[in-house]
C-alpha positions as CSV (number, residue, x, y, z in Angstrom):
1,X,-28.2,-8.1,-27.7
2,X,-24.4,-9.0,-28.4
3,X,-23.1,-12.1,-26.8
4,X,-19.1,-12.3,-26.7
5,X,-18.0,-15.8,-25.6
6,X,-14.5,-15.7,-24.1
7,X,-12.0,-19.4,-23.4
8,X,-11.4,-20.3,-19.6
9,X,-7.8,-20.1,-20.4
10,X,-8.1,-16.5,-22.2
11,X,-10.5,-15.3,-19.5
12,X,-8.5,-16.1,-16.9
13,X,-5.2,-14.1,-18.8
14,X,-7.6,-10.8,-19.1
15,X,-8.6,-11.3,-15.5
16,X,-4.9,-11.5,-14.3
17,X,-4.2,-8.6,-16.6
18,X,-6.2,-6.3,-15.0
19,X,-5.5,-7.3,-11.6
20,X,-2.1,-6.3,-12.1
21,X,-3.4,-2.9,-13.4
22,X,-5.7,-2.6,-10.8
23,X,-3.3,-3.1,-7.8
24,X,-0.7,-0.4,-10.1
25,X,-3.2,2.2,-9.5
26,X,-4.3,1.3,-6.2
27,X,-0.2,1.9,-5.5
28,X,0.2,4.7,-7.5
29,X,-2.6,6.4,-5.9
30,X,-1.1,5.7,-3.0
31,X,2.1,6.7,-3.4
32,X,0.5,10.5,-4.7
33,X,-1.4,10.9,-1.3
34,X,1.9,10.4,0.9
35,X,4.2,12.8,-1.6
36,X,2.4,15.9,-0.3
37,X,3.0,15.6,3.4
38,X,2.2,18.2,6.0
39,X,4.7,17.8,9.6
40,X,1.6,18.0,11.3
41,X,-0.4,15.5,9.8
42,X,2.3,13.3,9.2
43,X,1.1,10.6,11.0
44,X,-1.4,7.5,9.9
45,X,-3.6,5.0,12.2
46,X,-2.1,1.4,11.6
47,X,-5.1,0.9,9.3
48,X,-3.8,4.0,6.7
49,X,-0.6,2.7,6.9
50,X,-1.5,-0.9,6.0
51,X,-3.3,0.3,2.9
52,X,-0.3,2.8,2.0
53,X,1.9,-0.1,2.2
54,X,-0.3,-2.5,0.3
55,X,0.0,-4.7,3.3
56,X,-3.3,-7.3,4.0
57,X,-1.7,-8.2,7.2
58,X,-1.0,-5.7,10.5
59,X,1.6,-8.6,11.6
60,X,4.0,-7.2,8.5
61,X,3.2,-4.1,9.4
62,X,4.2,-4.4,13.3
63,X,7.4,-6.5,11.5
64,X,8.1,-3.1,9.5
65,X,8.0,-1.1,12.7
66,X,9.9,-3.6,15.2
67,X,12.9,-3.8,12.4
68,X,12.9,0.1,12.2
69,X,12.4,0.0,8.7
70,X,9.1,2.7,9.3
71,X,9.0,5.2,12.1
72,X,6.0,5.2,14.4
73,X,4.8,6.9,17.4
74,X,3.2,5.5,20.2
75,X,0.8,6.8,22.9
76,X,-0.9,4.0,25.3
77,X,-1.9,1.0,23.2
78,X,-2.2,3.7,19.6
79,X,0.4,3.4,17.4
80,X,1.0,5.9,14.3
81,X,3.3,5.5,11.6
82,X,4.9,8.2,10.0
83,X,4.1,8.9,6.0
84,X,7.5,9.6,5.6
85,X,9.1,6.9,6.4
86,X,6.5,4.9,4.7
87,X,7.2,6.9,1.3
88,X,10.8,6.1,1.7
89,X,10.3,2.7,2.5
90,X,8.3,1.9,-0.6
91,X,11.2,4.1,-2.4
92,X,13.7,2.6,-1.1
93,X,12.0,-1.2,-2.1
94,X,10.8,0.4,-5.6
95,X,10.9,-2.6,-8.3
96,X,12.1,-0.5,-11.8
């Protein structure tokens, strides 16, 4: 058996590390489901939408839609968001 022994500070730095590479493809992934978009299923729940937008919280996400900055549809107490507008929000907010 091989025992690898790591500093708290250096452990900590890796574990950052991959959290940042981790959320990347989480994003990226993302960002490749909502490129291919049919007009029929262009709508998402809130819930889909939240995770395509990385958002933890469904008060941004109503904040998104009450601004206009994301185009929803709403039927009764459902809401759907379109994966559209979600693609060019996150394009239009894109960090190079």
């Amino acid at each position: 058996m091989e025992v690898i022994i790591f500093e708290k500070e250096s452990w900590n730095k890796m574990m950052a590390e991959l959290s940042v590479l981790v959320k990347s493809a989480a994003k990226d992934a993302a960002m490749e489901a909502i490129q291919v978009v049919d007009p029929v299923n262009d709508w998402v729940t809130a819930e889909q939408a939240q995770v395509l937008l990385g958002l933890k919280s469904k008060h941004k996400l109503v904040k998104l839609r009450d601004v206009g900055d994301i185009s929803f549809t709403q039927h009764g107490r459902i809401y759907k968001y379109s994966k559209k507008s979600i693609h060019a929000f996150l394009l239009r907010h894109k960090v190079d």
